[in-house]
N, C-alpha and C positions, 0 to 999 in steps of 0.2 A: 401866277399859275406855275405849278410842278410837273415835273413827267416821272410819270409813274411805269414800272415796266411788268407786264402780262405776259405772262408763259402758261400753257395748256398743253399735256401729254397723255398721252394712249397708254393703258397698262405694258406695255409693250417697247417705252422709252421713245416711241415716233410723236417730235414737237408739230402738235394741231395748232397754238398761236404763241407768237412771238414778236409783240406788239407794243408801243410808246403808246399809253394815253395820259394826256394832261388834266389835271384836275385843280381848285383851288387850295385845297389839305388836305391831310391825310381823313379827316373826318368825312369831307364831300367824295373822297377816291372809297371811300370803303360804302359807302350807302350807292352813289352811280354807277362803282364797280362791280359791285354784286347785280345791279340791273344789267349792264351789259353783259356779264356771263351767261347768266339767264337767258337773255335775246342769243346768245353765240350758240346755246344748248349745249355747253361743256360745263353746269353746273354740278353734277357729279362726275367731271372726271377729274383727275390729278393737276390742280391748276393756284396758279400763285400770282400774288399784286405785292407790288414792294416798291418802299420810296423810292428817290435816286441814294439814298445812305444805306441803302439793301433790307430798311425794314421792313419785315413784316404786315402786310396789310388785310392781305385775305390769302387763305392757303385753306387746302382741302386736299386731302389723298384717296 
């Protein structure tokens, strides 16, 4: 398992999540990640998922 780190922002630069979730790779973080933004209702706001190596996993502005 990895951790994976969740950041969600307001147009306005105020952090709504700043969160460790674990996942088992980047494959299972990016298909479970996108369901738990959805349930958090910050799927269209400015929010990012990135390995622990800082990549890229899910981002949206």
């Amino acid at each position: 398992m990895e951790n994976y780190r969740f950041t969600a922002f307001e147009k306005t630069g105020e952090t709504l999540f700043d969160e460790v979730w674990t996942f088992e790779n980047d494959d299972k973080a990016k298909v479970e990640g996108q369901k738990q933004i959805d349930e958090k209702g910050v799927a269209e706001k400015t929010h990012r998922l990135v390995n622990k190596s800082g990549k890229l996993i899910l981002f949206h502005v």
